[in-house]
N, C-alpha and C positions, 0 to 999 in steps of 0.2 A: 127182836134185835138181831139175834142171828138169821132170819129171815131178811132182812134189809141188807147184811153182807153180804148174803148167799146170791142177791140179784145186784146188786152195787157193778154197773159198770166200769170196768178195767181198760178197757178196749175202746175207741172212736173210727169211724171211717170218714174219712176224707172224699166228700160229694164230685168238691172237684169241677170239672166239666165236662157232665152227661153229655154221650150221645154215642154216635157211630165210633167207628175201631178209625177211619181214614179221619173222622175230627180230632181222636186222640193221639194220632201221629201227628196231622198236619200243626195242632199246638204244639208236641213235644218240638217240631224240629224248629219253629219261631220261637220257641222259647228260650232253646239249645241255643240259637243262631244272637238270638238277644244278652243270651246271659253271656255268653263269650266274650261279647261287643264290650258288655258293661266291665266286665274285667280285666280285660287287655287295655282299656280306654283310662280307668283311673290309673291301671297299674304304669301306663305311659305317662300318665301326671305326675306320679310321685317321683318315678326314675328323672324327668326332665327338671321337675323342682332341685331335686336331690343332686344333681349334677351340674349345673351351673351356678354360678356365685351371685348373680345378676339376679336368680329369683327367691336368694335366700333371706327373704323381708318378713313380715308379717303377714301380709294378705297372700300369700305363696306359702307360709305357714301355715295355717290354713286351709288354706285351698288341698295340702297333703291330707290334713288330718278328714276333710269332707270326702277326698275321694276313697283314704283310707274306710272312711266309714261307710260310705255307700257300698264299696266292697261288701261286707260284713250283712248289713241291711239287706242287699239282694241272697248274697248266701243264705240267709235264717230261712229264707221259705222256698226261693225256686228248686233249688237241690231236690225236694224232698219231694215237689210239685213235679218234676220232671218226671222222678222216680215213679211218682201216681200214674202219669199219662201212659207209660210203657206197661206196668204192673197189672195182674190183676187182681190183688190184692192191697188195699188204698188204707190198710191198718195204719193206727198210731195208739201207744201205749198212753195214758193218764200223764204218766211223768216226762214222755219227749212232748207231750203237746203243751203240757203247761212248760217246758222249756222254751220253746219254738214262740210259743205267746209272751216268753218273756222276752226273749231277746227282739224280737222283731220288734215291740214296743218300744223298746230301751234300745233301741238305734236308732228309730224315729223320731223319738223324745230329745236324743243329742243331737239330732239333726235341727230341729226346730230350736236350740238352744244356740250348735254353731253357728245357725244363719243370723241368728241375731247378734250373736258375736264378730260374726263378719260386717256387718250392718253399722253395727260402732266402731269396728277398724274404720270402714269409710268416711265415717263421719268424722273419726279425729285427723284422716289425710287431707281432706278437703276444705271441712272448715278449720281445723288448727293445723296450716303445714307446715308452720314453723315451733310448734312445737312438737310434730307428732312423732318425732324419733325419740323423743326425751320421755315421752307419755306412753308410747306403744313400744316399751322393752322388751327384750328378749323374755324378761321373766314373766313381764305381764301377759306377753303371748301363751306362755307356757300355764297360768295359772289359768286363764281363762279359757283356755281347747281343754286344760283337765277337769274346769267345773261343769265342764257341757259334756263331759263323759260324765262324771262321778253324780253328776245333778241330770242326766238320762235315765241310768240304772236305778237310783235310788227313787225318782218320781212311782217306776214300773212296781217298786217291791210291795208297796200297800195292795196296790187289786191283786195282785201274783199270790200275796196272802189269804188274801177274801176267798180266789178260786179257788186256792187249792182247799180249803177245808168246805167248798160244798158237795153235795152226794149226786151222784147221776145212775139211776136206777131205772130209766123208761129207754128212749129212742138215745142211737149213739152215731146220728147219722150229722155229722157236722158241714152244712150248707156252705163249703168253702172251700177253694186249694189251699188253705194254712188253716192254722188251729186263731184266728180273729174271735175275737173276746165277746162280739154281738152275736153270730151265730151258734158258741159254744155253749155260753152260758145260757140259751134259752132250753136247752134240755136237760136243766141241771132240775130234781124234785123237789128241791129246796128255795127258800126262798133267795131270790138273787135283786130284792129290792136295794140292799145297801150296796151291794157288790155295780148296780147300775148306778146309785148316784155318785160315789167315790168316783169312779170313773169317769162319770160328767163329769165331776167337778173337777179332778185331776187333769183331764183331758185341755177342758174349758180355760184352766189356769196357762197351762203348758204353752198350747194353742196362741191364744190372747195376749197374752204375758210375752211372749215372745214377737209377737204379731204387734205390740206397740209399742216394743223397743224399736222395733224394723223400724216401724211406722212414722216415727217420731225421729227417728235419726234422718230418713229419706226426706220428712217434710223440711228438714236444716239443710241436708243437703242440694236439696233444689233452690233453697230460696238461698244460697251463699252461691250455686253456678249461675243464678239469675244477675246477682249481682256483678260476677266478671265483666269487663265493657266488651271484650272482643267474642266474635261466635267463635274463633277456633279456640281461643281459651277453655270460653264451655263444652265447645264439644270435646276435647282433652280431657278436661276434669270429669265429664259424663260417662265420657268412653271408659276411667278406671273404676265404676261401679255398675255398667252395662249388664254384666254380667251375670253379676250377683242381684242383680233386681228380676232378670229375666226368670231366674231360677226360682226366687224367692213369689214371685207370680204364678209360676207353673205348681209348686210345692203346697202354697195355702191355698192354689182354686182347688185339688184335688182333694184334700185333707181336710178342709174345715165339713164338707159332706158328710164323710166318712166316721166322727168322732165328737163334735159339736152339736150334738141330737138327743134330744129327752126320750127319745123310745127307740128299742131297738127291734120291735117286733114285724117292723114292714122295713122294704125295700133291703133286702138282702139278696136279689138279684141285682141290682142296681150296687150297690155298694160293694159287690166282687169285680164288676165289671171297673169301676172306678178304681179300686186297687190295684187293680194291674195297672191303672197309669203313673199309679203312686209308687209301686214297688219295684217296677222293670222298667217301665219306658222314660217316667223324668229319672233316674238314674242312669238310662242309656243316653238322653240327651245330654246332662251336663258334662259331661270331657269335651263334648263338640261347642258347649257354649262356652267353657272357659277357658278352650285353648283355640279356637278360631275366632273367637272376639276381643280375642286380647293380645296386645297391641307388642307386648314384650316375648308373648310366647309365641308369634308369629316370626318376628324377627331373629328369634335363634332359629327357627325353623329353615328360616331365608337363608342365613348362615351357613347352614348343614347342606345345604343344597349348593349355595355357592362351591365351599371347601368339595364337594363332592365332583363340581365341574371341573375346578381349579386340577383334581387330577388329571384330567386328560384332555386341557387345557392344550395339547402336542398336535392332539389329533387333529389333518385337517377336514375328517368327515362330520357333517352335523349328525347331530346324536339328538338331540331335542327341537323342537319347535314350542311357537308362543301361542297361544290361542288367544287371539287379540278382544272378543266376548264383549263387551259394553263398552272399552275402553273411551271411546269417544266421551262418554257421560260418567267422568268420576263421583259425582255430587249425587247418582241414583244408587250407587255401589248397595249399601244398607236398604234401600227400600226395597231395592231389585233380588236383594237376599230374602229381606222377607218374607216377597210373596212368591217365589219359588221355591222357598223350605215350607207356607203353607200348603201351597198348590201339591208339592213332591208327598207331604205329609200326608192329603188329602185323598190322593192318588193312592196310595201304599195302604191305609186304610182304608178304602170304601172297595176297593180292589177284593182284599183280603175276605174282607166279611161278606164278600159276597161269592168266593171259595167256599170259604165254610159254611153257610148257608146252604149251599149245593150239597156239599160233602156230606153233614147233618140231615137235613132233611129228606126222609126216602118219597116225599113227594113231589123232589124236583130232579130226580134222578132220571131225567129223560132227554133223547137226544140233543134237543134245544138248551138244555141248560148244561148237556155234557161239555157242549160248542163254548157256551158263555162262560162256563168255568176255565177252561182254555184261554178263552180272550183275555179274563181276567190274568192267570198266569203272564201271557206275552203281555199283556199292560205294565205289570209292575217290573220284570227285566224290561223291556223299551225304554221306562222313562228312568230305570236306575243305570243305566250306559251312558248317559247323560247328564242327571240333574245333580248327584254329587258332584260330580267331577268339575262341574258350572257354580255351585253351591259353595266348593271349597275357592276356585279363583275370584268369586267375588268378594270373599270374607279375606282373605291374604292377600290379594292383589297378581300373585304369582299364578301368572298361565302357563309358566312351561309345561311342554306334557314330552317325554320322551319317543322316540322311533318307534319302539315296541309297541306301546300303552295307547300310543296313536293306532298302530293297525290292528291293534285287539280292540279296541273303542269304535273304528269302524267297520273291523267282520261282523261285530255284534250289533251293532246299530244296521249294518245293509239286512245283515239274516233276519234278526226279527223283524223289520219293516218287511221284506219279502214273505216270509210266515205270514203275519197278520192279513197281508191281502189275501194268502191263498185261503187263512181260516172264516175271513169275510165270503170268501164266495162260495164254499163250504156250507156256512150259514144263510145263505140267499137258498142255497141248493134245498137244505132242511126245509125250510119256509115253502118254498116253489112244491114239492114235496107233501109237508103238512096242507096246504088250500088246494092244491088242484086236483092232488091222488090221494084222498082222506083215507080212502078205505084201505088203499095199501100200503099206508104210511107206515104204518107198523110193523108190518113184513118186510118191506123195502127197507126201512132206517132205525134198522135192530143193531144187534151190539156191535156185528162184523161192516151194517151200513156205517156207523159211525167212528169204528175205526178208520174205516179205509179213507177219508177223507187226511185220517190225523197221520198215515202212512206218510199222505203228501208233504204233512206240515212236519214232518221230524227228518224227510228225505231231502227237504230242503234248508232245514239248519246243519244238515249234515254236510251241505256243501256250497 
C-alpha cells in the first residue's frame, strides 16, 4: 500500500501540439489572435443587448446568457493552452486538471441545454405568436437559462466523481491541450470500465436529449413557415431562427464525434483536431452569426452609423463612399455570402495548414517550400483585404466604407498583389535553378540565395 502512494501520480503533462519551437509559436499567436476575437465578439453581444430596449426580449435573453457562456467555455482551456505553447514546462497538478475537466464539461453541457432552450423559444414565436408573450415571461426566461446552467454543472458531477477517486500510477503523459476525459482516463491503473459507460451514457443523454428537443421544435417550425402563403412571410419567420439553426448545425457536427462513442482508445489525434473546432472556432464564429444575420442587430448598427454621419452632416467634403458590390442582384445577397464565407473559410484554412506543415516538418525545410510558405502567408492577407469587408456588406446591406479605410484597403490590396508577382518569379527562378543547375542548386539557393529574393518582396511592401 504504501508502495502504491509512494508511485501514485501527482503530476500530468499536457502533450499538446508536438513539434518544432516556429509551430509552437505560430499556434500561440492564432490562438492568441482567436481567443481575443472570441471575447471581444460576445463581450460586444452582451453590451449591444444590454443597452438597447428593442433587444430586451427573450431570444436577446438568451442570446447574453450563450455568449456569456461561450466566454467562460473558451477560457476553461485556451488560457492554459496558450500558456503550454510559450512554456517549457506543460505541468498540471491532479486537482487543476480534474477542475479544467470539470468545468469545460459543465459549459458544454449548458450549451447543448441553452441551444435547446433557444430552439423552444423559436418554436413558441413562430408557431404560437400570439400567444408567445404570455407563454415566454420574463420569469420563464429566467428559469429556463438557470436550468441549463444548474442542469450543466450538475450532469458534470457524477464522472468528476468517478475520476477523481481512480489511481494513476504509470505514464502521466495526457494526449491533449486540456485535461479531455478520453485521453486522461486511459492512463488511470485502475479500472475505468464504469467511469467510460457513465460517461456514454451521460454524454448520449445530454447529446440526444437535447438534440431532439432541437429536432422536434425545427421539424414544427418548418412545417408552420411552410404553411405562410407569402414567400416574404417565410422568409421573415425563417430569417428569426437563421441563426440559431446555423450554429446548432455547426455545434452537433462537431460534438456528437467527440462524445457519442463506445471506445475511447483510438482516434485521439482526430478527436483533438475536432476539438479545436468545438472549443475556439464555432465560438469564434457565432457573434458574426448572430449579429450579421440578424435583422434587428443590423439595424441598430445602421443607426449608429447614420447618428455618426448626422455629425458632420455640415461638412461639404465627402468622407465616405459606397461600394456598390452585387447590388444589381439583391435576391443572391445570402447565397453570394455563403459561398464567399466558404470559399474565405477555405482559403484561411488550407493556407494555414500548409504554414505549419512547412514549419513542423524539418523535411520540407527547403528553399522551395521556404517560397511556398511565403505564398501561403500573402494568400491569406490578399484575400483578408478583401473578403471580410465584401462578407460584412453583403450580410447588412451597408457598403459605405470611409476615405481612410478606402486608401488602407487599397495600399494593401496594390502591395500585396505587387509582392505576390515578385514572389512568383522568385519561385520560377528556384525551379529554373533546381532543373537546369542541379548540381549547384544547393550552393547557389542556400539560406542567403533565398533571402535575397524575400529582400525584394518586404522592399516592396515597404513602398
Amino acid at each position: 500500500m504504501s508502495k502504491e502512494n509512494h508511485t501514485r501520480v501527482k503530476e500530468f503533462i499536457l502533450l499538446g501540439f508536438p513539434g518544432s519551437q516556429y509551430l509552437q509559436l505560430s499556434l500561440f499567436i492564432l490562438f492568441l489572435f482567436m481567443y481575443v476575437l472570441i471575447i471581444t465578439g460576445n463581450v460586444a453581444i452582451i453590451f449591444l443587448v444590454r443597452t438597447h430596449r428593442c433587444l430586451q426580449t427573450p431570444m436577446y435573453y438568451f442570446l447574453c446568457n450563450f455568449a456569456f457562456l461561450e466566454i467562460w467555455f473558451t477560457t476553461a482551456c485556451v488560457p492554459k493552452t496558450l500558456a503550454n505553447l510559450v512554456s517549457q514546462s506543460k505541468s498540471i497538478s491532479f486537482t487543476s486538471c480534474l477542475l479544467q475537466m470539470y468545468f469545460v464539461f459543465s459549459f458544454g453541457c449548458t450549451e447543448y441545454f441553452l441551444l435547446a432552450v433557444m430552439a423552444y423559444d423559436r418554436y413558441l414565436a413562430i408557431c404560437y405568436p400570439l400567444h408567445y408573450n404570455a407563454i415566454m415571461s420574463s420569469t420563464l426566461s429566467v428559469q429556463l437559462a438557470l436550468s441549463s446552467w444548474v442542469g450543466g454543472f450538475l450532469v458534470i458531477s457524477v464522472p468528476a466523481a468517478l475520476i477523481a477517486r481512480l489511481s494513476f500510477c504509470g505514464p502521466n503523459v495526457i494526449n491533449h491541450f486540456f485535461c479531455d476525459i478520453s485521453p486522461w482516463i486511459i492512463l488511470s491503473c485502475t479500472d475505468t470500465y464504469l467511469v467510460e459507460v457513465v460517461c456514454f451514457i451521460m454524454f448520449a443523454i445530454v447529446i440526444l436529449g437535447s438534440c431532439v428537443i432541437t429536432l422536434v421544435s425545427y421539424i414544427y417550425i418548418i412545417s408552420t413557415i411552410l404553411k405562410i402563403p407569402s414567400a416574404q412571410g417565410q422568409q421573415r419567420a425563417f430569417s428569426t431562427c437563421s441563426s440559431h439553426l446555423t450554429v446548432v448545425i455547426i455545434w452537433y457536427g462537431s460534438t456528437v464525434f467527440l462524445h457519442v462513442k463506445p471506445s475511447i482508445e483510438t482516434s485521439l489525434e482526430l478527436t483533438k483536431i475536432v476539438t479545436i473546432l468545438n472549443t475556439i472556432v464555432t465560438p469564434l464564429l457565432n457573434p458574426f452569426i448572430y449579429t450579421l444575420r440578424n435583422k434587428e442587430v443590423t439595424e441598430i448598427l445602421k443607426k449608429i452609423h447614420i447618428m455618426e454621419k448626422a455629425e458632420g452632416r455640415n461638412e461639404t467634403l465627402i468622407m465616405e463612399f459606397i461600394l456598390l458590390g452585387f447590388g444589381n442582384a439583391p435576391e443572391l445577397q445570402t447565397l453570394l455570402f455563403l459561398l464567399f464565407l466558404v470559399i474565405y473559410i477555405v482559403t484561411m484554412v488550407g493556407n494555414i495548414l500548409i504554414i505549419i506543415l512547412v514549419v513542423a516538418d524539418q523535411h520540407l525545410h527547403t528553399p522551395m517550400y521556404f517560397f511556398l510558405g511565403n505564398l501561403a502567408c500573402l494568400e491569406i492577407c490578399y484575400t483578408s483585404t478583401i473578403l471580410p469587408r465584401l462578407l460584412a456588406s453583403l450580410l447588412t446591406g451597408d457598403g459605405t466604407i470611409s476615405v481612410k479605410c478606402c486608401l488602407v484597403q487599397t495600399y494593401f490590396f496594390a502591395i500585396i498583389a505587387t509582392t505576390e508577382n515578385l514572389l512568383l518569379a522568385a519561385m520560377s527562378y528556384d525551379r529554373y535553378l533546381a532543373i537546369c543547375n542541379p548540381l549547384r542548386y544547393a550552393a547557389l539557393m542556400n539560406g542567403r540565395g533565398c533571402l535575397s529574393p524575400g529582400y525584394i518582396v518586404f522592399w516592396s511592401m515597404a513602398h
